[in-house]
C-alpha positions in Angstrom: 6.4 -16.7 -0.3 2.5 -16.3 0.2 1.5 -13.4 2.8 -2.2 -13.4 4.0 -3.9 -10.1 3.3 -4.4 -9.7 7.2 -1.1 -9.5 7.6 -0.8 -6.4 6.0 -2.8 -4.3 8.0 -1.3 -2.3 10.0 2.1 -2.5 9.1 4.3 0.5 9.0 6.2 1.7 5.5 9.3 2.5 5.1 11.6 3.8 2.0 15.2 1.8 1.5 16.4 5.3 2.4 14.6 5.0 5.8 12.1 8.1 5.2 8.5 6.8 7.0 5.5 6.6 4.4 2.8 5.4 6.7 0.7 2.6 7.5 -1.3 0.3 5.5 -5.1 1.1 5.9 -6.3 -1.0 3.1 -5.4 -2.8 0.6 -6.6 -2.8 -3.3 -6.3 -6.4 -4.9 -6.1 -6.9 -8.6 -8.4 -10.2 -9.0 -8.1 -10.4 -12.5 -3.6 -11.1 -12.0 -4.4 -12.4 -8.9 -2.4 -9.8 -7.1 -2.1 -7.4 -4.5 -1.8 -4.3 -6.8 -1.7 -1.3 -4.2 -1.2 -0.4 -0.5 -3.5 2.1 0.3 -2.5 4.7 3.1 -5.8 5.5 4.2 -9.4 3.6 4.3 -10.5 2.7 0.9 -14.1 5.0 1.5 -12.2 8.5 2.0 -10.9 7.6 -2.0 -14.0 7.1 -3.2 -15.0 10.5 -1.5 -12.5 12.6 -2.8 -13.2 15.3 -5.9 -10.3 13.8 -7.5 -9.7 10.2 -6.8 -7.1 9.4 -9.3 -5.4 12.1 -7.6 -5.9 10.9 -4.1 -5.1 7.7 -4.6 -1.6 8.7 -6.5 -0.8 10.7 -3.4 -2.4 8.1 -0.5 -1.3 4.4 -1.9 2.3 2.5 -2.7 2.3 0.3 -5.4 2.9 -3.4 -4.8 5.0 -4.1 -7.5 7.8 -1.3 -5.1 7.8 -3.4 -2.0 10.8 -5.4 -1.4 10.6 -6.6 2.2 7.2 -7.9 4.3 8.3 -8.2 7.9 7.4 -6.0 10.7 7.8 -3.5 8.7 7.4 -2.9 4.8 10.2 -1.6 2.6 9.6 -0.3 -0.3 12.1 0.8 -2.9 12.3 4.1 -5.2 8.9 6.1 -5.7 
């Protein structure tokens, strides 16, 4: 099933367990696979601002390749 990047936005995270992760704020594509590769939970500039932005964006995104379910709400399996 196809999901328009827009869709996305906005959209609230949850574990399988139920714990809250946050909200996508952006959205990192990887155009080479043709793939959405992570859901960022913040705006894409405050990464590229941090001191350390391997580290932020370990502690501010969920990888794609985690997500299970795309509805009104995202769930996302095992971190």
């Amino acid at each position: 099933m196809a999901i328009l990047l827009s869709e996305l936005y906005g959209k609230e995270i949850i574990s399988n367990s139920g714990k809250r992760i946050g909200v996508v704020e952006d959205v990192i594509v990887d155009f080479e696979e043709g793939k959405v590769a992570n859901l960022l939970l913040v705006k894409s500039d405050q990464l590229v601002r941090s001191q350390n932005t391997r580290q932020a964006l370990a502690k501010n995104s969920v990888r794609y390749d985690k997500v299970k379910s795309v509805a009104e709400t995202i769930i996302v399996g095992a971190l």
